[in-house]
RODONU-305268 format. One record per residue (C-alpha): x, y, z. Coordinates in pm, whole numbers, padded with zeros to 5 digits, always signed. Example, Ala and Ser with C-alpha at 12.3 -4.5 7.8 and 13.67 -1.06 7.14 Angstrom:
# residues 2
+01230-00450+00780/+01367-00106+00714/
This chain:
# residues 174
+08916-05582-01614/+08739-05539-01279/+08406-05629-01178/+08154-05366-01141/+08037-05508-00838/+08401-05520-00668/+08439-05172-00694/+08320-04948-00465/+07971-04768-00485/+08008-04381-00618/+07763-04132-00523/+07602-03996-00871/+07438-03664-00776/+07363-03352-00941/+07394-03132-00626/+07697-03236-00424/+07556-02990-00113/+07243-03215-00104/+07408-03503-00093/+07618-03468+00230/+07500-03664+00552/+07221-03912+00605/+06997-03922+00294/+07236-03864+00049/+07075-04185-00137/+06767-03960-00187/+07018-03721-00443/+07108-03972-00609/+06706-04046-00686/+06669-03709-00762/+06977-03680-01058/+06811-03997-01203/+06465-03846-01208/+06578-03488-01348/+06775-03683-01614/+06494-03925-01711/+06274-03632-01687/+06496-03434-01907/+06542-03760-02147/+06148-03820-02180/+06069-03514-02258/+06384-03478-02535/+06191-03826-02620/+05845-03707-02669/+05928-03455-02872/+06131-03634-03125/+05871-03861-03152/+05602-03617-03219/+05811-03457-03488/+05912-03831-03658/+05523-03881-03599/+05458-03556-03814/+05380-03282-03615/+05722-03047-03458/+05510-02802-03284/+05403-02952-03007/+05564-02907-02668/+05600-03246-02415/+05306-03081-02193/+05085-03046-02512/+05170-03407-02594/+05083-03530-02297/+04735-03370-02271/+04708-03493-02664/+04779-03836-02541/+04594-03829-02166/+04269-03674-02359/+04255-03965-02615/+04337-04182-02286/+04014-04500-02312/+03858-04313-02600/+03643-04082-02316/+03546-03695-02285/+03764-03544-02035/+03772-03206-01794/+04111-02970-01755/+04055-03077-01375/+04042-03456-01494/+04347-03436-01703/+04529-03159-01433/+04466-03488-01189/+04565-03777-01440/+04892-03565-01504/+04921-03427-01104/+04959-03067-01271/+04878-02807-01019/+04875-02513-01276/+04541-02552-01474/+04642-02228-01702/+04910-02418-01846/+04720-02748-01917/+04433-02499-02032/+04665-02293-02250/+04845-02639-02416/+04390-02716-02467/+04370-02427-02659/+04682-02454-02876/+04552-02870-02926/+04232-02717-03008/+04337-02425-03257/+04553-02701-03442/+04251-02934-03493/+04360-03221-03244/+04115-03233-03015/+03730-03061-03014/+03542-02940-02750/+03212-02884-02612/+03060-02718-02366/+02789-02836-02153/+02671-02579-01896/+02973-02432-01702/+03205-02751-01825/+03408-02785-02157/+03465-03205-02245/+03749-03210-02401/+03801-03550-02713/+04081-03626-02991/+03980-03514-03297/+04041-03731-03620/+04326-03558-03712/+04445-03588-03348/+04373-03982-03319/+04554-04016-03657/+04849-03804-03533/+04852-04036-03198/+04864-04331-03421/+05176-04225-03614/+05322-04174-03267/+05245-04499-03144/+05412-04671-03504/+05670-04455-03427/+05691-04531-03069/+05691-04934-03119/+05972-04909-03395/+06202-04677-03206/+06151-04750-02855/+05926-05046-02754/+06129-05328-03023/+06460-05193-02872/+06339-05271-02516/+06361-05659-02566/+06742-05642-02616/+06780-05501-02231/+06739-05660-01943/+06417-05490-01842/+06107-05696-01939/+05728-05624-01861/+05715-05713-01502/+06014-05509-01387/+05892-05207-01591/+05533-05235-01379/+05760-05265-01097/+05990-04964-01185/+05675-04733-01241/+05454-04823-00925/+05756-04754-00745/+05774-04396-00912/+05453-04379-00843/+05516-04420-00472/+05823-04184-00459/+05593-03930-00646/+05373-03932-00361/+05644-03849-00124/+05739-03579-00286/+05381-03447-00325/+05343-03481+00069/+05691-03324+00113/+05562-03025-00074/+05249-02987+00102/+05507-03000+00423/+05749-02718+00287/+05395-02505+00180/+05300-02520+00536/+05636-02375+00672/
C-alpha cells in the first residue's frame, strides 16, 4: 500500500478548461467551494427538517439564524451585509415567508422594518442547534480538525471571499 504523500499530486477540478496554465490551483479552490457549498446547504436543510420544520429553504435558514444572531433587531440591509447578499428581494422575500410562518415579527419604525425571532422561531433555532451538536459538532472530535484550525479554515474563506468579491467588481467594470 502506497503512501499518499509518495504519489503524485492530481488536479481535482470541476472545469478541466479552467484549470489549464498558471492558476490552475485556483480550480481546484473553486470545486472544493461549489461542493462544500452544495454539501452545506444539503446540510442545512436536513437539519431544519430533523429540527421540525421541512419548508424552509438554506437562504430562509440563514436569515432565521443571522436575525436571531446576539438576540438584536436587525434591517434586510444589515442581514443582506452579514450574509454579503447583493439581491435584497430575495433576502426580503425569504422575510416574508419567515414572517407569514410565525418565526420572526416585525416592526416598523418610520421608513425601516426591525426584523426579531419570534418564540416559535427561537424554539425552532433551538431544536436546530440540539440537532446540530448531536449530528455534526460531537462527530467533529473524531477528525483531525479541532477549534483552532476551524478559525483558521474560515478566516481564510473569509479572505478568499474577498477576492472574489473584488474580482467581481473587476469583471462588472469590463
Amino acid at each position: 500500500m502506497s503512501d499518499a504523500k509518495s504519489q503524485p499530486s492530481r488536479r481535482i477540478v470541476s472545469s478541466r478548461h479552467l484549470a489549464e496554465g498558471e492558476g490552475w490551483e485556483a480550480s481546484e479552490l473553486e470545486y472544493g467551494m461549489i461542493i462544500a457549498y452544495n454539501a452545506f446547504s444539503r446540510w442545512m436543510s436536513r437539519c431544519m427538517t430533523a429540527a421540525g420544520n421541512s419548508d424552509l429553504t438554506p437562504l430562509e435558514i440563514l436569515v432565521l439564524h443571522n436575525t436571531n444572531h446576539r438576540d438584536r433587531e436587525k434591517r434586510l440591509t444589515d442581514i443582506c451585509f452579514m450574509l454579503n447578499i447583493e439581491d435584497t428581494h430575495t433576502v426580503n422575500y425569504a422575510l416574508r415567508k419567515l414572517l407569514k410562518s410565525g418565526l420572526l415579527e416585525a416592526d416598523k419604525r418610520g421608513k425601516e422594518v426591525f426584523y426579531r425571532t419570534s418564540a416559535s422561531g427561537a424554539e425552532l433555532i433551538e431544536a436546530y442547534r440540539a440537532v446540530r451538536n448531536t449530528c455534526l459538532i460531537d462527530n467533529l472530535d473524531r477528525t483531525d480538525m479541532k477549534g483552532d484550525d476551524l478559525r483558521e479554515i474560515a478566516a481564510r474563506l473569509r479572505a478568499i471571499s474577498g477576492q472574489y468579491d473584488q474580482a467581481s467588481r473587476a469583471a462588472a467594470s469590463l
